[in-house]
Structure formats: structure tokens, C-alpha cells
C-alpha positions as CSV (number, residue, x, y, z in Angstrom):
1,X,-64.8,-51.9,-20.3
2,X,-66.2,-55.6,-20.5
3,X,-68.9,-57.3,-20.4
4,X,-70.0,-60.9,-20.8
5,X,-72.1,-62.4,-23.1
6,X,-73.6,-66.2,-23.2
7,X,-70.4,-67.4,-21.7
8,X,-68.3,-65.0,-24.4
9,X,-66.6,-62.2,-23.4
10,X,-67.1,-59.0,-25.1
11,X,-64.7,-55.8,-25.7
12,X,-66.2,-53.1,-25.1
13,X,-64.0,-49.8,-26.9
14,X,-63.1,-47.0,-24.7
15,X,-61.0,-44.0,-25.9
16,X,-58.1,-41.7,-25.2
17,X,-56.6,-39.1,-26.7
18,X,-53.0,-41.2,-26.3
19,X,-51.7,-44.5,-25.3
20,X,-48.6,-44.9,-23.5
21,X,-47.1,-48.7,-24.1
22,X,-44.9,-49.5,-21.2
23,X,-44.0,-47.9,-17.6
24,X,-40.3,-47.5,-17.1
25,X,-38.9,-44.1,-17.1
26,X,-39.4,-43.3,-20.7
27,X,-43.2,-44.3,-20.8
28,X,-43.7,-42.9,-17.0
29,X,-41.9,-39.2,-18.3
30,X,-44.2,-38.9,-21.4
31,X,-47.1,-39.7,-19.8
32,X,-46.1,-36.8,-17.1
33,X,-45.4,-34.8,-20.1
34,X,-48.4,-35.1,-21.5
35,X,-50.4,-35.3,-18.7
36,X,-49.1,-32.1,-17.8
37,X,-50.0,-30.3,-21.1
38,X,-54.0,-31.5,-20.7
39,X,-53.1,-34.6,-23.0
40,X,-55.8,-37.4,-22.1
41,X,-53.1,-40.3,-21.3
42,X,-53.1,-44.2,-20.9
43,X,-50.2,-45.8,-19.8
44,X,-50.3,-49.7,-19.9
45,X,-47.9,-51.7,-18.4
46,X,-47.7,-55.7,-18.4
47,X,-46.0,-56.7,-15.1
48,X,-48.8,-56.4,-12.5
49,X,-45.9,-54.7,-10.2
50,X,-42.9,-52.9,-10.6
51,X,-40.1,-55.0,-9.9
52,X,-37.4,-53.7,-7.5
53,X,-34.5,-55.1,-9.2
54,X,-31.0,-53.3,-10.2
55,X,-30.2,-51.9,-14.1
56,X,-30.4,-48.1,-15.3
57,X,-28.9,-46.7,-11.9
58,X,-28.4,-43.1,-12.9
59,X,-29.0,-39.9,-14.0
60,X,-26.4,-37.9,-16.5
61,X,-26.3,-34.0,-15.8
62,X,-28.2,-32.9,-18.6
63,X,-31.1,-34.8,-17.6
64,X,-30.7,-33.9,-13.8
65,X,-31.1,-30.6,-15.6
66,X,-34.2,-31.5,-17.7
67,X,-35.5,-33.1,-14.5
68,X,-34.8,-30.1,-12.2
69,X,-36.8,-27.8,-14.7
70,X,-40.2,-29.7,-14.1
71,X,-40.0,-29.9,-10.6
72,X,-39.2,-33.5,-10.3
73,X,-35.3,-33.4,-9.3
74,X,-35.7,-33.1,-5.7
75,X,-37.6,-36.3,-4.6
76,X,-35.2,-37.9,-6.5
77,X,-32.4,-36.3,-5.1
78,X,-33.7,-38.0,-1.4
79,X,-33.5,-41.3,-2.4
80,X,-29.7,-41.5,-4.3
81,X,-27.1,-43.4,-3.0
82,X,-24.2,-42.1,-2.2
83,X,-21.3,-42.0,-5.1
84,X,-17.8,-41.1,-6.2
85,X,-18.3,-37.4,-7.1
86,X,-16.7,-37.0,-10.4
87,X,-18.5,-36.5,-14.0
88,X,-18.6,-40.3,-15.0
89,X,-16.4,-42.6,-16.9
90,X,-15.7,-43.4,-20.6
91,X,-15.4,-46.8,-21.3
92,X,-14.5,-47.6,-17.5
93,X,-11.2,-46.0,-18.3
94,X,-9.4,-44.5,-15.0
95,X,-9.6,-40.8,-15.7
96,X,-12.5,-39.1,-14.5
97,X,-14.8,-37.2,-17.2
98,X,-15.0,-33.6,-15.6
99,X,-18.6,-31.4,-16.6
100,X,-18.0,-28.7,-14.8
101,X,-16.8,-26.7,-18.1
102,X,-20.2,-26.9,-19.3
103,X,-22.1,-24.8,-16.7
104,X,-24.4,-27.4,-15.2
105,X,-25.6,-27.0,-11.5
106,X,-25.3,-30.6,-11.7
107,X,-21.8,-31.7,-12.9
108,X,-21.9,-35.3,-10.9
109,X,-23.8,-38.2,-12.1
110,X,-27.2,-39.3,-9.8
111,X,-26.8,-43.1,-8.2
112,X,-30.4,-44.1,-7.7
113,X,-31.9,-47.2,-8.6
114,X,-34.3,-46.9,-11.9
115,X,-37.3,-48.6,-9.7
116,X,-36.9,-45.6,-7.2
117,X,-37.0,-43.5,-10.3
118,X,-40.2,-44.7,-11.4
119,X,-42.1,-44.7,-8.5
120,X,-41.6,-41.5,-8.3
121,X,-42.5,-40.3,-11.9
122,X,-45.5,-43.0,-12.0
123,X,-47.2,-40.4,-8.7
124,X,-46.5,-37.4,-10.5
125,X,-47.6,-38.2,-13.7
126,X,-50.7,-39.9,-12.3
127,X,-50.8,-36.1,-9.5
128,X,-51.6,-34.0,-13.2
129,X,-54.0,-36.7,-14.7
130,X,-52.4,-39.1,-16.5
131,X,-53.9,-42.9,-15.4
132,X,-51.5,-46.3,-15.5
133,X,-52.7,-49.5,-15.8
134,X,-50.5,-52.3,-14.7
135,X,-51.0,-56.0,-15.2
136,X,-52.1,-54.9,-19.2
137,X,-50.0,-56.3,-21.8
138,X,-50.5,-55.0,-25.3
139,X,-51.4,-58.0,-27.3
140,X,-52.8,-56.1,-30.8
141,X,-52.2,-52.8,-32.8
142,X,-54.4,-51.5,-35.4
143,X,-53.3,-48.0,-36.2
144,X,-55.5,-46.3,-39.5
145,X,-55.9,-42.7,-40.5
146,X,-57.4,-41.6,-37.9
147,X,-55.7,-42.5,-34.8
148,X,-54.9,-46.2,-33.6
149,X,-56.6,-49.3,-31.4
150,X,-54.7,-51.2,-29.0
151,X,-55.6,-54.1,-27.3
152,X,-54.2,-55.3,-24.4
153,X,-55.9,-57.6,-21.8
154,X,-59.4,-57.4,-22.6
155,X,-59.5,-53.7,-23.2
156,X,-59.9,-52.2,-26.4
157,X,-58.6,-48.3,-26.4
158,X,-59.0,-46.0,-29.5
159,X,-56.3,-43.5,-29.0
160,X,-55.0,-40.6,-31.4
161,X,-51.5,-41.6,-31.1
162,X,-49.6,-44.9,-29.5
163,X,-46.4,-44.2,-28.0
164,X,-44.3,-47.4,-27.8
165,X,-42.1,-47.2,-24.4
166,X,-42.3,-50.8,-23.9
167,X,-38.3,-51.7,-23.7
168,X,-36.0,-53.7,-26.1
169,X,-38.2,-56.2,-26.7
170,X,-40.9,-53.9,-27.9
171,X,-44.1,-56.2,-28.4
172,X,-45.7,-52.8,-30.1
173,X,-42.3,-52.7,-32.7
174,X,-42.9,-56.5,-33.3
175,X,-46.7,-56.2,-33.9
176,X,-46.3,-53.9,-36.5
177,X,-42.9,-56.1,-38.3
178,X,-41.0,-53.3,-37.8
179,X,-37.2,-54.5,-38.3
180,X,-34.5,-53.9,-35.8
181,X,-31.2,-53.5,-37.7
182,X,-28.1,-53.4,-35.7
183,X,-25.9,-56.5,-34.3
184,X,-26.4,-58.9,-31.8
185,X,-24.1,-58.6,-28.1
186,X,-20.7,-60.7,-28.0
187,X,-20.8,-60.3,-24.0
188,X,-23.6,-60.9,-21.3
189,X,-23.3,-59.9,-17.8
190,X,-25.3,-60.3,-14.2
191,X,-26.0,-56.9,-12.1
192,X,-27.4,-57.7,-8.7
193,X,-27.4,-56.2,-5.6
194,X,-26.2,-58.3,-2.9
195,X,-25.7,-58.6,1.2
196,X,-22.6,-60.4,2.0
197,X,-22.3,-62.4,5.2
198,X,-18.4,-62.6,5.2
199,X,-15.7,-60.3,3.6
200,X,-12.1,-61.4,1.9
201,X,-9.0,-59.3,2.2
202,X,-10.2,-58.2,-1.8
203,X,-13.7,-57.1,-1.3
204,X,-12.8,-53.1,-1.6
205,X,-14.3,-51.8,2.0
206,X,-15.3,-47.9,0.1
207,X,-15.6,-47.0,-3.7
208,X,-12.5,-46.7,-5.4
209,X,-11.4,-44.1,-7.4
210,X,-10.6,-45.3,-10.3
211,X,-8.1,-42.3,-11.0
212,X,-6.0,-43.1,-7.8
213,X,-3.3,-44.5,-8.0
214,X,-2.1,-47.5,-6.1
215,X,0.7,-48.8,-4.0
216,X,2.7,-49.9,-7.2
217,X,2.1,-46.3,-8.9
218,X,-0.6,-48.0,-11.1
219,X,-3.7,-47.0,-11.5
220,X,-6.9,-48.6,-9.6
221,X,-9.1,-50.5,-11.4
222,X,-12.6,-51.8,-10.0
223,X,-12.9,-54.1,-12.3
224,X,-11.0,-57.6,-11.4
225,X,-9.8,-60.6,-13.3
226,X,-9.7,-64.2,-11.8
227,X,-11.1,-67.4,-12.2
228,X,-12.4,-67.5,-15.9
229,X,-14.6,-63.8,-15.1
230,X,-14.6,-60.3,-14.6
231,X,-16.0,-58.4,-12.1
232,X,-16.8,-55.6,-10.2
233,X,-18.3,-55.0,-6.8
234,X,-19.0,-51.2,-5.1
235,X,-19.4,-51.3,-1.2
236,X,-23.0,-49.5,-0.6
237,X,-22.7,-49.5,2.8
238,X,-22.8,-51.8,5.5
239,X,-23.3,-55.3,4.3
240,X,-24.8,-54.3,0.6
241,X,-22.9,-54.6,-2.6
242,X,-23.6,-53.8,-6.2
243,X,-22.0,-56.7,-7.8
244,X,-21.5,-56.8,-11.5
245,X,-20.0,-60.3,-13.5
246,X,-19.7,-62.2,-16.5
247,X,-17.6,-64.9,-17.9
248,X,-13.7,-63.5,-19.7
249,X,-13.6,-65.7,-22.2
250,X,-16.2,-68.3,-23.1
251,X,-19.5,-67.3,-24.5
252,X,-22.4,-67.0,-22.3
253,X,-25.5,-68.8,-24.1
254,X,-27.7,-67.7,-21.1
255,X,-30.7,-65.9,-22.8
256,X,-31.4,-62.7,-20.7
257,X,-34.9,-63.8,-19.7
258,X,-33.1,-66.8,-17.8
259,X,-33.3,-65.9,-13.9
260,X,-29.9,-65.5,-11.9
261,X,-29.8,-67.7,-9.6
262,X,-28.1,-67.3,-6.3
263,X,-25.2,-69.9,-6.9
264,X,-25.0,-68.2,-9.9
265,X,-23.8,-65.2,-7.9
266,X,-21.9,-67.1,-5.1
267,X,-19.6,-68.8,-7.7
268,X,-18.6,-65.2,-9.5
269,X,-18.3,-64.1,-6.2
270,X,-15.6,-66.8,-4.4
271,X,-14.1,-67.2,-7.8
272,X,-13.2,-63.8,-8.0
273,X,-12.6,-62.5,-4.1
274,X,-11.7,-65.6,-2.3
275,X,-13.9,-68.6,-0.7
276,X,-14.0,-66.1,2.3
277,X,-16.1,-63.9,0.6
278,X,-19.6,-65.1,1.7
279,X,-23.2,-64.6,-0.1
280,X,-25.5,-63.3,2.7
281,X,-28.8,-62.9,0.3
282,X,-30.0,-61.3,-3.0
283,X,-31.7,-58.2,-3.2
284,X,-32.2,-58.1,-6.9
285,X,-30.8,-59.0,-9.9
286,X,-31.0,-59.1,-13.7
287,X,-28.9,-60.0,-16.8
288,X,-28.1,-57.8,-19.6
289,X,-25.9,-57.9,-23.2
290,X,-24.3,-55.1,-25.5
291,X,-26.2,-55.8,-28.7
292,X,-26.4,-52.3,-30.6
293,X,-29.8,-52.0,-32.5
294,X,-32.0,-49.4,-33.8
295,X,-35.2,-48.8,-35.5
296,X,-34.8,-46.8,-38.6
297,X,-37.6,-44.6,-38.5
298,X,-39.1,-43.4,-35.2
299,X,-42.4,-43.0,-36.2
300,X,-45.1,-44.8,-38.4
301,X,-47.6,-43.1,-38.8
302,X,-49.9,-42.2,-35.6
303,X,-47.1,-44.6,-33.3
304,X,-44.0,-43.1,-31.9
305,X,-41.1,-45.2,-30.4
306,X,-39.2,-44.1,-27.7
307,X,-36.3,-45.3,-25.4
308,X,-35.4,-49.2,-25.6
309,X,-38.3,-49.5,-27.7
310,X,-36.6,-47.1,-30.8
311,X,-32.8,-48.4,-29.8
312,X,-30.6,-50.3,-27.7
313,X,-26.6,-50.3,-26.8
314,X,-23.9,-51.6,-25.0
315,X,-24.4,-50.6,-21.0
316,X,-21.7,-48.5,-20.7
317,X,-21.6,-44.7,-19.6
318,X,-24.8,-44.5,-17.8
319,X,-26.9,-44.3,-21.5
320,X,-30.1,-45.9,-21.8
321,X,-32.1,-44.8,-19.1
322,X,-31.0,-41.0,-19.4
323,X,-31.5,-41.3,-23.7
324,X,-35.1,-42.7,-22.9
325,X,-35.8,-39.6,-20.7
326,X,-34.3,-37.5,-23.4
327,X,-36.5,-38.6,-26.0
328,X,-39.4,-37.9,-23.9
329,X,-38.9,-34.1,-23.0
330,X,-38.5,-34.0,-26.7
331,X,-41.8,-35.7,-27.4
332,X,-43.9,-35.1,-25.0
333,X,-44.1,-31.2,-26.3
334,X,-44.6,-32.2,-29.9
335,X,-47.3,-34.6,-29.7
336,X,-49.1,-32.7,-26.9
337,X,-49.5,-29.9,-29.6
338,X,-49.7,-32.2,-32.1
339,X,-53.4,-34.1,-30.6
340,X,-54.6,-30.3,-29.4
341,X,-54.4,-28.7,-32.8
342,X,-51.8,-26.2,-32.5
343,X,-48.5,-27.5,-33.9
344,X,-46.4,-26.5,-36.6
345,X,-46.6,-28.6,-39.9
346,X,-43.9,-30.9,-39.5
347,X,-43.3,-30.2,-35.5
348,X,-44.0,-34.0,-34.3
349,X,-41.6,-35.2,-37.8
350,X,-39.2,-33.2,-36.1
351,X,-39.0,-35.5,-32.9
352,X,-37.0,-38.5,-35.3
353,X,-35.5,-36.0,-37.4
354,X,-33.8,-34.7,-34.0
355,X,-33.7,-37.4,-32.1
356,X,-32.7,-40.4,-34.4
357,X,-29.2,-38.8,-35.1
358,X,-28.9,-38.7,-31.1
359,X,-29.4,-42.3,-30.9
360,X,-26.8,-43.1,-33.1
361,X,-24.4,-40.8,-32.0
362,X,-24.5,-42.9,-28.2
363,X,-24.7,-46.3,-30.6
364,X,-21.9,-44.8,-32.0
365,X,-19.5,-43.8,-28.5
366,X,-21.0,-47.1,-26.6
367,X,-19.3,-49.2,-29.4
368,X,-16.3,-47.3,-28.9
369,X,-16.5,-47.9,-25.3
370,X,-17.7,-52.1,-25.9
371,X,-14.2,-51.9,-27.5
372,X,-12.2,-50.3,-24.8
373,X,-13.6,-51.9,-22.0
374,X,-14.0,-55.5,-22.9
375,X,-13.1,-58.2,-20.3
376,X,-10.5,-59.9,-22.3
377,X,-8.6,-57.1,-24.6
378,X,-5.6,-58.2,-27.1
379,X,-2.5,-56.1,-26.9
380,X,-3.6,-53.9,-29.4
381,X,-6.9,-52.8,-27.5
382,X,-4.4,-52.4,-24.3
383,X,-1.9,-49.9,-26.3
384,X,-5.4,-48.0,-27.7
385,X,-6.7,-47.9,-24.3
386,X,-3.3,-46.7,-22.4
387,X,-3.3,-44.3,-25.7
388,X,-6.9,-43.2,-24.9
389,X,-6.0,-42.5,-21.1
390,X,-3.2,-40.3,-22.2
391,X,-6.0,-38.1,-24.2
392,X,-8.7,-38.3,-21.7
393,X,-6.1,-36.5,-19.2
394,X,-6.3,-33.5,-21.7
395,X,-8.8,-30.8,-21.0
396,X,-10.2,-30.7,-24.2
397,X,-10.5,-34.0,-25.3
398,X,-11.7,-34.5,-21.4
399,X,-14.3,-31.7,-22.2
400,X,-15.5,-33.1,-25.3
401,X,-16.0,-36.5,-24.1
402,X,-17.5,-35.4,-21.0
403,X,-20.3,-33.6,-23.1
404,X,-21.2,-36.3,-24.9
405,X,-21.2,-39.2,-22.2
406,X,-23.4,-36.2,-20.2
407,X,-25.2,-34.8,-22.7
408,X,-24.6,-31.5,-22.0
409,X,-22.8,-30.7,-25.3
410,X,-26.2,-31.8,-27.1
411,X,-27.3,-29.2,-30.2
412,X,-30.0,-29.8,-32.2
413,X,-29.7,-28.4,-36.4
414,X,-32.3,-25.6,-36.3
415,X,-32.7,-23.3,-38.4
416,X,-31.2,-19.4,-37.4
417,X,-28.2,-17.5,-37.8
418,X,-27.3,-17.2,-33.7
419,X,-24.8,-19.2,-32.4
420,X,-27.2,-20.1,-29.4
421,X,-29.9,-22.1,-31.6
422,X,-30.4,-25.2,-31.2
423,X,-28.2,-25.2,-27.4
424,X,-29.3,-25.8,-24.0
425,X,-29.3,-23.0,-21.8
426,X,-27.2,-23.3,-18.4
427,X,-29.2,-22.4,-15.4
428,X,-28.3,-19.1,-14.4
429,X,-30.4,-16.8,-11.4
430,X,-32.4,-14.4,-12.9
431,X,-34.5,-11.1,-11.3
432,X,-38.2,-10.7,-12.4
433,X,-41.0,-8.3,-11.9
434,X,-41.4,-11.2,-9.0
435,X,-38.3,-10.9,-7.3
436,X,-35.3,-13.5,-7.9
437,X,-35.6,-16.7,-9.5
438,X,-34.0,-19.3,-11.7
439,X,-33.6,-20.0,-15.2
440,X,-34.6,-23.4,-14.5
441,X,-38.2,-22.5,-12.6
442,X,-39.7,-21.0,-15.5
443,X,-40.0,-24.5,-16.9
444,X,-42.1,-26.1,-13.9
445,X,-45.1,-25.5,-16.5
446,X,-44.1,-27.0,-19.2
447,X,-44.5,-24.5,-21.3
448,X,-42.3,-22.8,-23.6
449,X,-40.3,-19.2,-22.7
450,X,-39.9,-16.1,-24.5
451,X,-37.1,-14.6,-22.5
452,X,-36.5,-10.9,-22.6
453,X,-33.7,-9.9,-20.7
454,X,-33.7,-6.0,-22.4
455,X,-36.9,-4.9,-22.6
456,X,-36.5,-5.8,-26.6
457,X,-40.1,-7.3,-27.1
458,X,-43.0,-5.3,-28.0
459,X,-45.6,-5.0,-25.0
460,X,-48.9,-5.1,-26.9
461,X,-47.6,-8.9,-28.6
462,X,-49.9,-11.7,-28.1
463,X,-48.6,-14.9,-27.8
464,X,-50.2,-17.9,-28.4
465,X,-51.1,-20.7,-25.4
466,X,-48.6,-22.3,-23.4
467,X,-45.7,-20.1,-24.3
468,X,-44.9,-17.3,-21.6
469,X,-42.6,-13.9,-21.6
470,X,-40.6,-13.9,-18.7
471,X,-39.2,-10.2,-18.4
472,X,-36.0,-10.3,-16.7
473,X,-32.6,-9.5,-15.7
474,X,-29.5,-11.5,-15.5
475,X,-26.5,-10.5,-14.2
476,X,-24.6,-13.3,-16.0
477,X,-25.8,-13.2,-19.1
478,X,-26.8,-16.0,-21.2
479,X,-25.7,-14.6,-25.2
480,X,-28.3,-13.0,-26.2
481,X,-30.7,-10.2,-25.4
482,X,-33.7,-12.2,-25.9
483,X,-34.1,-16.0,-26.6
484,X,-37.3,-18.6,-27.3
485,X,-36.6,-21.4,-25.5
486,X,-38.6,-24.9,-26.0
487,X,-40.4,-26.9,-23.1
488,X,-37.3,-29.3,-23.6
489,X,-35.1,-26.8,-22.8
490,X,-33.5,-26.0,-26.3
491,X,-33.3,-22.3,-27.8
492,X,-35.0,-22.0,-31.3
493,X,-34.6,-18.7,-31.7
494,X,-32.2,-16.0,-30.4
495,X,-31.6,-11.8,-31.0
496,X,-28.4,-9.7,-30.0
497,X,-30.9,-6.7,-30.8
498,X,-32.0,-4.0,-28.3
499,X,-35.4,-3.8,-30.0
500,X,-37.3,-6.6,-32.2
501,X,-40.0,-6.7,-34.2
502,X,-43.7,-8.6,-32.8
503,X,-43.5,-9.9,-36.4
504,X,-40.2,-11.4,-36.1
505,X,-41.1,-13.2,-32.9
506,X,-44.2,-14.3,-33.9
507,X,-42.6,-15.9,-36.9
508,X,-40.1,-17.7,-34.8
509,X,-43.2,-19.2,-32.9
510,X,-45.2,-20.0,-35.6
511,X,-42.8,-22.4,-37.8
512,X,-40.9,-23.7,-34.4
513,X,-43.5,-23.8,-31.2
514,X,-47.2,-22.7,-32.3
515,X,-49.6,-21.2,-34.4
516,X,-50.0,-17.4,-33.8
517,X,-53.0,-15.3,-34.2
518,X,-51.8,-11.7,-35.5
């Protein structure tokens, strides 16, 4: 893509039909996206290497759903850690969120560690064609009319479309001036996974529940107070720790790029659990804050934003990572048919106007949650948060919170009269011309499903690429007799009726999925 010159090096443009900025989970799950659909994709990614260190260590149940419908669940599923098996926590609070009214196969959080998670979307998305280059930092964007040039390392891409997945820091979002309204963090902490040597009396020997009560009647709490920090530490087995820490009550001016040191961790450590508690050796570590930002728009013109890159929050309720992913099973299908031709007017618009109210809707809990769990609370945040603990014991409040810390209780505003537009569909078995199946395997393509589960749509109908009728029978029932569901997952259109017209689907597909040919 170079060449030299009389001692001057010269770009040399290549081109691709999209540019991915940035290879954690949210750039890696696009580029599989698209790179499933036929979409020519770039991924570039500055550090050389990806970097085994702890942060984003698991997966919500709606996105182990979303996961599980392309075919990439199980290879995750080998490499999680062992963990508590409830539905999460809100705010750290000592109830247990419970999912399992919302008809997910998955109602238990996924602990895996967000390097394992991207090693093993980068070999799926690079198995169906998408290509990653590592050790390429974006340094320029010119986007015009038709499409946009990034440069980045001595390559010079023209793509149609720039997706900007490149974290918090976005270099793309800063390129362009973009602001980044929100407020800075008041609190920074250290996550590290550690190995210790030597074991106090306090280091907790298995993960506490953090409903169970204690010896006093009390409830347990993994979180511990001493010595001017908070802290909490979760046996992994054997001699490996994930240790998490930060100062009570004076500020930390450590900038997050500032590397943790391993006396860094030993002091937290004895200051907290005793001098017996011994620092074997670091695994990995990194710093983070709970500044709550984000971008206003989340496109401009022919570049997207996505994850980190679109909006940032406090770390608390297993978030980020899982919102990132989110955004991408919504994009990836919109700008696929967006850069071959056959979407909607306004389908790749749609991606902010759904997406953005998502973002602050977490922005929104996570504050709540910064509030209720921070490390030094006045009275008045005690009595909210002994007042919140009452509510989360109730089974609606506990159902209601547990949708949205999941994301199972997610509906998009589409438009259509039946009540299942806009929802997820709960996998559910189903029985084909093909023999049994699941709800969930009809996905693996990425396509999007006409579902007809009583014989209600018209043989002769042609539909248009990448949508498929799936003919079936469920003994369940989902709601409806038959249902267009989106490659995210998400029904757009729904009928009670025992027979509809070709026209009327067709419709539905036209303004919501594709163009139709009649």
C-alpha cells in the first residue's frame, strides 16, 4: 500500500467498502456482522497486540441471547469462569436481580474476561472475510459525499462508511471535534487480577453471596472498608484473585493511562485484609473512573459511533461491554444493507434513533447505581439504599430492575398495532419441514425471519434477499400467528390472523427490512 520515493514515502489509496476503527468487542462484532452479510470490512486497531488485562468481564442475558443466535455462544461458554449463579446485582446492593421471569435460556450472567471475548470474535469475524489490522492507529479522517478516507499508519483506505469502535477516548470522535457532553468521574478504581502468596483470616476462601446472611443476621457484603479504601476481592480458584480497590475518601488524581504498579496493589491489599495477606504476582491490571458522557448524535454523515466511542458510564451492572455488542447487532444489519443498495430510506437513521435513547436509559440507571454504591455514603444514601433493598426483594420491582440491568426488557418504538413489535422474542423449540429446531438457529445467517407458525403466508410470495420464511410449528407459542423478526432479533411486524395478505407482508418488509420486488 506504500511505496518510496527519493527518500519520501508515498501513500498509496486502497479501498473498502467499510472501515472498522478499533478491535474490542464492539469493533470485532460489527466487523463479524458485516463480514457475514458480504460487507467488504477493515478493522484497524492501534495496539500491535491484544492486551490480556482484566475490565468488561461479562456477558448480560440478552446478549448471551444475541450471541447464541449467530453461532458464537458456545466457544465462549468454554472459556468462563465460574460465578455465583444469580441474575446480577443493582448497584452492588445484596439482593440478587432474578431473569428468569423473562424467558431467557440464559438467566445468569457469563464471567469471562473481555480479551477471551475478543479473541474469539476477532477468528470468526476474520473465518467469513472480514480482515484486521493491528499495530494501525487512525491518525486522519476525511469523510465527503461519497464515502470517507482514513489514514492510519501509512495507509490510506477510501471506505463507504467509517465505524468508530475505538473506546472512550475515541481518536475518530476527536478528529472530527465532535463534543462529548456529560460529567467527568468523582471516583477512580484499580481492577487486577492477582496470585496471592499468603492468605489472612479476611481473604473470603469462595464467592460470597451477597444475599446470605451472616453470623450477626446481617447481610454479606464483598465489598470491605479499612484503611482509607474500599475493596473487593473474589477467590478464582486456587491462588488467583480478582481484586478491585480505590481510595474512600480522598480524591484520586491518578489519570487512567497511569500504569498500576504492583505496590500499588500490595498496599490496597495489606491495608485492607491484614499484612498476612501476601502479593504473589500480577496477572493484569487496569484503572478505570465513572464519568458519564455521551455523544449527541450517533452518526455524521458516512461515520457511525458505536460502544465507548458513542458513550461512556459508571462500571457498575456489567454495562459497557454488553451495550457495545448491542449497538452492533443493531448496526451491523443496517449499514450492511445500507453499502449493498437495498435498505429502506431512513433504515441506517434508525440505528441512533433506536439506539441513542438505549444509551441513556443505562447512563441513566448507572448514575443511579454510582449513587447507591459509592464507597463512602452519608446517612441519607444508607436509609435510600436500606429503602432500595426493601424494593428490590419485591418481585416486580425485582423484575423490572432485572430487565433493564439484563436487557431483556428492551423494546424498540416501531411502528404497528401488535403488542409484540418492537420485543425480543424468547427462544422457544420449534418443528420444521426439517425436523425440530430452535427459535434461536434460524438466526446463524444473519438474515432476517418471516415466521409462519399457521400456514398464514401466501406460497407464491417472493421475498427479497437475506430474509427467509421459516414454516413452522410451536407448541409454546410465541403471540402471534406469524411475526417478521430482524437479524437483531427484534419483531417489526406481527399478525393474530389465520390468513394475510402477500401485500401486507411485503409492505412490512419494504419500509422495515428491504426493498421488495412485486
Amino acid at each position: 500500500m506504500t511505496r518510496r520515493s527519493e527518500g519520501v514515502t508515498v501513500l498509496t489509496e486502497s479501498t473498502t467498502e467499510v472501515v472498522v476503527a478499533g478491535a474490542g468487542p464492539t469493533g470485532l462484532m460489527l466487523a463479524y456482522e458485516l463480514a457475514l452479510a458480504g460487507v467488504e470490512t477493515l478493522v484497524l486497531e492501534k495496539l500491535p497486540q491484544r492486551i490480556e488485562q482484566v475490565k468488561g468481564g461479562g456477558i448480560q442475558p440478552r446478549t448471551a441471547e444475541l450471541l447464541e443466535s449467530r453461532g458464537l455462544l458456545e466457544p465462549l461458554l468454554r472459556r468462563a469462569m465460574p460465578r455465583d449463579p444469580v441474575g446480577g446485582r443493582f448497584a452492588i446492593l445484596p439482593v440478587p436481580l432474578d431473569c428468569t421471569p423473562w424467558r431467557t435460556g440464559h438467566p445468569v450472567p457469563i464471567a469471562i474476561a473481555q480479551w477471551e471475548i475478543e479473541e474469539v470474535l476477532e477468528e470468526r469475524a476474520i473465518a467469513v472475510g472480514a480482515r484486521v489490522l493491528r499495530g494501525t492507529a487512525v491518525s486522519g479522517v476525511e469523510p465527503d459525499d461519497g464515502g470517507v478516507v482514513v489514514t492510519a499508519d501509512g495507509l490510506r483506505v477510501r471506505a463507504r462508511y467509517l465505524a468508530a469502535c475505538d473506546g472512550g477516548h475515541s481518536t475518530v470522535r476527536k478528529l472530527l471535534g465532535l463534543p462529548f457532553p456529560g460529567r467527568s468521574g468523582t471516583h477512580q478504581g484499580v481492577l487486577a487480577d492477582i496470585r496471592l502468596s499468603a492468605v489472612s483470616s479476611l481473604v473470603p476462601q469462595q464467592t460470597q453471596r451477597m444475599g446470605q446472611a451472616g453470623q450477626a443476621g446481617q447481610m454479606v457484603s464483598l465489598t470491605r472498608h479499612a484503611g482509607g479504601y474500599w475493596a473487593m476481592l473474589v477467590p478464582l480458584g486456587g491462588d488467583r484473585y480478582r481484586f478491585t480497590f480505590g481510595r474512600a475518601e480522598q480524591v484520586d488524581s491518578t489519570t487512567r493511562d497511569t500504569p498500576v504498579t504492583s505496590d500499588e496493589i500490595a498496599a490496597a491489599l495489606q491495608a485492607v485484609y491484614g499484612h498476612e495477606t501476601v502479593l504473589g504476582a500480577v496477572d493484569s491490571s487496569s484503572r478505570f473512573a465513572d464519568a458519564t458522557r455521551q455523544l449527541e448524535h450517533y452518526r455524521a454523515g458516512r461515520v457511525l459511533f458505536a460502544g465507548d466511542a458513542a458513550h461512556i458510564h459508571a462500571p457498575l451492572g456489567g454495562q459497557g461491554l454488553n451495550l457495545g455488542i448491542q449497538d452492533a447487532f443493531n448496526l451491523g444489519w443496517k449499514l450492511a444493507a445500507a453499502v449493498q443498495g437495498r435498505a429502506p430510506s431512513g433504515l441506517l437513521d434508525s440505528y441512533h434513533a433506536e439506539r441513542h435513547p438505549v444509551g441513556v436509559q443505562v447512563l441513566h440507571h448507572t448514575s443511579a447505581q454510582r449513587v447507591l454504591a459509592g464507597p463512602n455514603p452519608s446517612e441519607d444514601v444508607a436509609a435510600l439504599r436500606d429503602i432500595f433493598i426493601d424494593l428490590l426483594r419485591l418481585p416486580d420491582t425485582n423484575r423490572h430492575i432485572a430487565g433493564l440491568v439484563s436487557g431483556l426488557s428492551l423494546r424498540y418504538e416501531l411502528s404497528g398495532e401488535h403488542p409484540l413489535t418492537g420485543q425480543r422474542v424468547p427462544d422457544t423449540d420449534l418443528v420444521t419441514e426439517a425436523g425440530p429446531t430452535r427459535l434461536s438457529a434460524l438466526f446463524g445467517s444473519g438474515h432476517a425471519v418471516l415466521l409462519d407458525l399457521a400456514g398464514t403466508v401466501p406460497a407464491d410470495l417472493r421475498l427479497p434477499p437475506r430474509v427467509d420464511l421459516v414454516r413452522a410449528t410451536c407448541a409454546d407459542g410465541v403471540g402471534a400467528a406469524a411475526l417478521l423478526i430482524r437479524p437483531d432479533g427484534y419483531v417489526c411486524w406481527a399478525s393474530d390472523s389465520s390468513a394475510v395478505s402477500g401485500d401486507t407482508v411485503l409492505d412490512a418488509l419494504a419500509d422495515l427490512v428491504a426493498p421488495v420486488s412485486r
